[in-house]
C-alpha positions as CSV (number, residue, x, y, z in Angstrom):
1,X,-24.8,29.0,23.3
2,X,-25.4,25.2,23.6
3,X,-26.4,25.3,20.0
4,X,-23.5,26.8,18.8
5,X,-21.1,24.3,20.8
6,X,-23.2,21.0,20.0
7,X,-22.7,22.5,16.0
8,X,-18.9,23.3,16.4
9,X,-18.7,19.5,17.7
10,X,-20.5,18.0,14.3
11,X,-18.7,19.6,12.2
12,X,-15.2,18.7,14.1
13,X,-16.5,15.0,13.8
14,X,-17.4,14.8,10.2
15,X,-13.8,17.1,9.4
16,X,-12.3,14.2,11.2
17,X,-14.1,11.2,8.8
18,X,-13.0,13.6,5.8
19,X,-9.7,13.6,7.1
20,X,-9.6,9.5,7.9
21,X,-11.3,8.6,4.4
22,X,-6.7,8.6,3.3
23,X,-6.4,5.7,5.8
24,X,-9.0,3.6,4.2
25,X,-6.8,3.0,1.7
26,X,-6.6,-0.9,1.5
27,X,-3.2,-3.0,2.1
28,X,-2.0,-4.2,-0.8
29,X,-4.2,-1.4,-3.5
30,X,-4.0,2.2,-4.1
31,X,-6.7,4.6,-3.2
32,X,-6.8,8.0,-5.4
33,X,-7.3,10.0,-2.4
34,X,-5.0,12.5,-1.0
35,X,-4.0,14.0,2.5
36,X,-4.9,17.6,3.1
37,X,-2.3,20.2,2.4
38,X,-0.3,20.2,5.8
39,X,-1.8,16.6,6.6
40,X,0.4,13.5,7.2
41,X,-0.6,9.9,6.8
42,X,2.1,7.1,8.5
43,X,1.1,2.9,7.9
44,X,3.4,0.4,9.8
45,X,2.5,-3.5,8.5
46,X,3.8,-6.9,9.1
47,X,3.6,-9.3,6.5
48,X,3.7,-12.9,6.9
49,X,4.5,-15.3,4.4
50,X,4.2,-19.3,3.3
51,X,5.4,-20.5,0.5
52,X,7.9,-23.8,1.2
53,X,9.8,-21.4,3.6
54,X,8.6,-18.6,5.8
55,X,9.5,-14.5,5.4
56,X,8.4,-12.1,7.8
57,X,8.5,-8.0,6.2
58,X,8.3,-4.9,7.7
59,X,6.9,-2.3,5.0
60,X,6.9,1.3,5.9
61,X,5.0,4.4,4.3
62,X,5.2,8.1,5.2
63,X,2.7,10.5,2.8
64,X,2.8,14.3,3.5
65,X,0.0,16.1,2.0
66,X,1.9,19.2,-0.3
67,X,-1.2,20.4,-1.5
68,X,-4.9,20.0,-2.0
69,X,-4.4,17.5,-4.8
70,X,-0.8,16.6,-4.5
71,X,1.4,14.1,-1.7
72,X,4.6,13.4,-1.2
73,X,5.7,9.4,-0.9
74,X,8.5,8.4,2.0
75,X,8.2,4.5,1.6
76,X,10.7,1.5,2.6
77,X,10.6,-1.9,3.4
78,X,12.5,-4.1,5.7
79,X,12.8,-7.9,5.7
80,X,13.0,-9.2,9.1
81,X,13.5,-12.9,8.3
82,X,13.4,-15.6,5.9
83,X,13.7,-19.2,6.6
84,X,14.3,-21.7,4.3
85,X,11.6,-25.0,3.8
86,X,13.7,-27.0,6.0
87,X,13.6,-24.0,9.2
88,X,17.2,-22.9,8.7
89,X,18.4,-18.8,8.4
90,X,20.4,-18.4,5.5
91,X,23.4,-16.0,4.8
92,X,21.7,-11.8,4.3
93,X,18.1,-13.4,5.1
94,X,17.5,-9.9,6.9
95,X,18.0,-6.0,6.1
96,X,16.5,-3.2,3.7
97,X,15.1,-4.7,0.8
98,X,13.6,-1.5,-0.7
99,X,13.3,2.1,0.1
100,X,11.8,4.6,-2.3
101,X,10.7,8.3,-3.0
102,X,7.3,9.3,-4.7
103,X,5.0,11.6,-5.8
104,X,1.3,11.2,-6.4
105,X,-1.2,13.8,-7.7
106,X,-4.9,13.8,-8.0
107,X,-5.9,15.0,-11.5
108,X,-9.5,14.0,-11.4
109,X,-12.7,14.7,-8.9
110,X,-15.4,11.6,-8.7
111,X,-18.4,13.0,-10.8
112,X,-21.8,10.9,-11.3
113,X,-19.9,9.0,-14.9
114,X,-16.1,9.2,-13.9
115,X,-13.9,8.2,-10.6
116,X,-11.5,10.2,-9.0
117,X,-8.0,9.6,-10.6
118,X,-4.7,9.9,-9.7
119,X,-1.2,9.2,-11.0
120,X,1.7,8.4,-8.8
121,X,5.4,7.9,-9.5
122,X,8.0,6.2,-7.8
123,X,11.8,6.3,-7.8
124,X,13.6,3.4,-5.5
125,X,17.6,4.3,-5.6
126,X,18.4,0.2,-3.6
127,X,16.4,-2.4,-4.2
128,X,17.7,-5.9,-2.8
129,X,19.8,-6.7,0.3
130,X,22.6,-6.3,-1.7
131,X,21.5,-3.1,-2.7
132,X,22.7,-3.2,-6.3
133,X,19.5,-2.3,-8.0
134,X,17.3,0.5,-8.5
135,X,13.8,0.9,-10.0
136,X,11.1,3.4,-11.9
137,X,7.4,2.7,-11.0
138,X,4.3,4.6,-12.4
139,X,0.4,3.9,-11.0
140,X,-2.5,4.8,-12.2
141,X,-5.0,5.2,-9.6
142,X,-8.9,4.8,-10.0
143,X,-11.4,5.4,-7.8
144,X,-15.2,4.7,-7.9
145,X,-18.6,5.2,-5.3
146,X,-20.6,3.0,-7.3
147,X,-23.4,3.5,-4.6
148,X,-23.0,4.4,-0.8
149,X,-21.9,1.3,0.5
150,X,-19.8,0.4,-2.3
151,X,-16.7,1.4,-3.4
152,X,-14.0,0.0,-6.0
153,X,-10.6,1.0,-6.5
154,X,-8.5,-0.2,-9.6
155,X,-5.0,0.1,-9.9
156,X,-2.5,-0.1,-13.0
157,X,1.5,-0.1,-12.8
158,X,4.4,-0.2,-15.0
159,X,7.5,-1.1,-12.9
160,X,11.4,-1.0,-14.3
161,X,14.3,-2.6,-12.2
162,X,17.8,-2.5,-13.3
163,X,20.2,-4.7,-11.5
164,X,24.1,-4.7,-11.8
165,X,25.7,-8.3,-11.8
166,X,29.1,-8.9,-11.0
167,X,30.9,-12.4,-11.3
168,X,34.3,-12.1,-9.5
169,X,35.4,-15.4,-11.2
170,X,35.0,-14.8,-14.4
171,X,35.5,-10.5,-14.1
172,X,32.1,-9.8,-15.4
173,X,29.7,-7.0,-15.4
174,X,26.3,-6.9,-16.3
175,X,23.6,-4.9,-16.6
176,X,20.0,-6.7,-16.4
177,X,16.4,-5.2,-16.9
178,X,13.1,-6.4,-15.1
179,X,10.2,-5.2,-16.3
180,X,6.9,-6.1,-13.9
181,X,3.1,-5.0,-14.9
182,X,1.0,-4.8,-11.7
183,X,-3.3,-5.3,-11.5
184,X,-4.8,-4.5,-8.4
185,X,-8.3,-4.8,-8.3
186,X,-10.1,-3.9,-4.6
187,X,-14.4,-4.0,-4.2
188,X,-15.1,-2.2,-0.9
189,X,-18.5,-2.8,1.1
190,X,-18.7,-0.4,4.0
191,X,-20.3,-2.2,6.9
192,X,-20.5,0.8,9.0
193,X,-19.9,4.0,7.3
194,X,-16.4,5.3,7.8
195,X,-15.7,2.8,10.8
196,X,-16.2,-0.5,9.8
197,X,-15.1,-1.8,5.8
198,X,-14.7,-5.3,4.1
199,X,-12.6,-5.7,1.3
200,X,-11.8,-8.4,-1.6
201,X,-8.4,-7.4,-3.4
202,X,-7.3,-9.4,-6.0
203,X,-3.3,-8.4,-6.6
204,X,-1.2,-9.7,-10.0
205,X,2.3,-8.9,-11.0
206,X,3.4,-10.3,-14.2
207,X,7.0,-10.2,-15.3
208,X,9.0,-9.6,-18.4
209,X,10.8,-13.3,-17.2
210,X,7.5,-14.8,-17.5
211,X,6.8,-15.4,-14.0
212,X,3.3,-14.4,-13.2
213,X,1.8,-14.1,-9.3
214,X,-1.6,-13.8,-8.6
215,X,-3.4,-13.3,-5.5
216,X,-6.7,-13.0,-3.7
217,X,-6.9,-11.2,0.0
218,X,-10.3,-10.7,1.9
219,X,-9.7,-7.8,4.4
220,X,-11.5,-6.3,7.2
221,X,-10.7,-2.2,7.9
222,X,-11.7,-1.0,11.4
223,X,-11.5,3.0,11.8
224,X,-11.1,4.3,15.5
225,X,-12.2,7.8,16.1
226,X,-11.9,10.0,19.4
227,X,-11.8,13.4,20.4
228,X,-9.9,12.7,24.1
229,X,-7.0,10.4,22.9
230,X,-5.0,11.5,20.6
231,X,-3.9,8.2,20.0
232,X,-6.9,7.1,18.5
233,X,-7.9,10.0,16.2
234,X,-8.5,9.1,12.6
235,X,-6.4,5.7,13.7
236,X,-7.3,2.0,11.6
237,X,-6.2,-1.0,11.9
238,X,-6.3,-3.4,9.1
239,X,-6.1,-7.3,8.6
240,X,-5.8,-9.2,5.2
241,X,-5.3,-13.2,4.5
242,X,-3.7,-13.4,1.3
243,X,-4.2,-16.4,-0.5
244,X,-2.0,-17.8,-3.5
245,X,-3.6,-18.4,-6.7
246,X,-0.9,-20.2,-9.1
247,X,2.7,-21.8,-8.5
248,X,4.6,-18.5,-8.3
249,X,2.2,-16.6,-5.7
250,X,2.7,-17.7,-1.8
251,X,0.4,-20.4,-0.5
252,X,-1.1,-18.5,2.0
253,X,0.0,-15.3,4.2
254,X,-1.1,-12.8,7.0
255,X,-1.0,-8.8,6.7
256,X,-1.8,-6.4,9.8
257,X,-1.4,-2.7,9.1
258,X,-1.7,0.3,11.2
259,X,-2.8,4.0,9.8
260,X,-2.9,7.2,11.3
261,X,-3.6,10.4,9.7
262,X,-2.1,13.9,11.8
C-alpha cells in the first residue's frame, strides 16, 4: 500500500512540472508550448520604463487551453502612467492602450533534427488611448532542447496597424498603415531543472517608418511548486532588466511577471 501511495505521489509531481513547463515561457518571447486541453495559464506584469521620461504598464494575458495542440489568447494592456522628462503628467497619460484576441496552435512536436512549432494570430479591435486603431499580428513560434539544460526559443512576427486620423481644423480624414517586423531571440540555461531558469532575450521591432528598437534583457525564472497551497502550484515569478540598444529603444527598464497555470 505504501508503495502504491509514494508512486501516485511521483507521478502527481512530475504531471505538475508537465503542466508548469507553459509558464516558463519568458517575458518578452513566445514559447511554442501549449496549455492542456481544459488548462488555463493567467501572467500579470509590471513594466517600468526610462527613456527621457518614465511609463509604468500593466500587460495582461489570459490563455485557455482548447485542445491538446490548440489555446485560446485573452490579452490587454494598461498604461498606468507616463511622465514626461521634466516629471510632469500630461493630458490621456493613462488608460487601455491595447486589448486583443488570439489564437495559437501547435503544428509541430520537438524531434531529435526539428523544434516544436507553433503559429499564433492576433486580432486587437483598439489600439491607443484614443482607441482609433486596430491591428493584425501573426507569430511564428520555434522551440528548441538543444541539450538538457539548454533551451532556445525564436520568434518571428508580422504586425499590421491601421489608424484613423481626423483633423477637426482642416475636416480631414485619414487612413494610415503601420507595418512592424518583430525578432525575438531567447537562449534558456536551466539552473535547476523546472524550478530555477536564466534567460538572455534579445527583442527587435523594426518599422515600415524606419524606426528600429532593439533590446537586450537578462532574466531570471523562479518556478514554485506545492501540493498544500494552492497558491503556489505550478506558480513563477519572473524578473527581466531590459536594456536599450540604439536611440529608439528605452535606456534601461524593469519587468516583473507573475504566472500561474490551473
Amino acid at each position: 500500500m505504501r508503495t502504491i501511495i509514494i508512486a501516485f505521489y511521483i507521478v502527481l509531481f512530475l504531471s505538475n512540472f508537465t503542466y508548469a513547463a507553459h509558464i516558463l515561457e519568458p517575458l518578452g518571447t513566445e514559447s511554442a508550448s501549449t496549455p492542456q486541453r481544459g488548462r488555463m495559464f493567467g501572467e500579470i506584469v509590471y513594466q517600468y520604463e526610462k527613456s527621457g521620461g518614465k511609463t509604468h504598464f500593466l500587460p495582461l494575458a489570459f490563455e485557455i487551453g482548447l485542445g491538446e495542440r490548440t489555446q485560446l489568447n485573452l490579452e490587454g494592456e494598461i498604461l498606468l502612467r507616463a511622465e514626461k522628462a521634466d516629471g510632469q503628467h500630461g493630458q490621456h497619460e493613462k488608460g487601455i492602450e491595447e486589448m486583443s484576441l488570439g489564437v495559437k496552435h501547435r503544428f509541430l512536436d520537438e524531434t531529435a533534427r526539428r523544434p516544436d512549432a507553433a503559429f499564433e494570430v492576433e486580432f486587437s479591435p483598439a489600439i491607443g488611448l484614443k482607441g482609433n486603431g486596430q491591428g493584425v499580428k501573426g507569430i511564428l513560434i520555434l522551440s528548441k532542447n538543444l541539450n538538457p539544460r539548454f533551451v532556445l526559443h525564436i520568434n518571428g512576427a508580422y504586425e499590421l496597424e491601421t489608424e484613423r486620423e481626423i483633423e477637426l481644423h482642416d475636416g480631414t480624414d485619414e487612413v494610415v498603415n503601420q507595418e512592424t517586423w518583430f525578432y525575438n531571440v531567447a537562449p534558456m540555461f536551466k539552473i535547476i531543472p523546472d524550478r530555477l531558469m536564466f534567460v538572455v532575450e534579445f527583442n527587435s521591432q523594426k518599422q515600415s517608418s524606419g524606426n528600429t528598437e532593439m533590446r537586450i534583457a537578462p532574466e531570471i525564472i523562479g518556478v514554485f511548486q506545492t501540493e498544500t497551497f494552492f497558491a503556489l502550484q505550478n506558480f513563477a515569478v519572473k524578473l527581466a532588466f531590459p536594456i536599450g540598444l540604439n536611440d529608439h529603444s528605452p535606456d534601461k527598464g524593469v519587468i516583473l511577471g507573475f504566472s500561474k497555470l490551473f
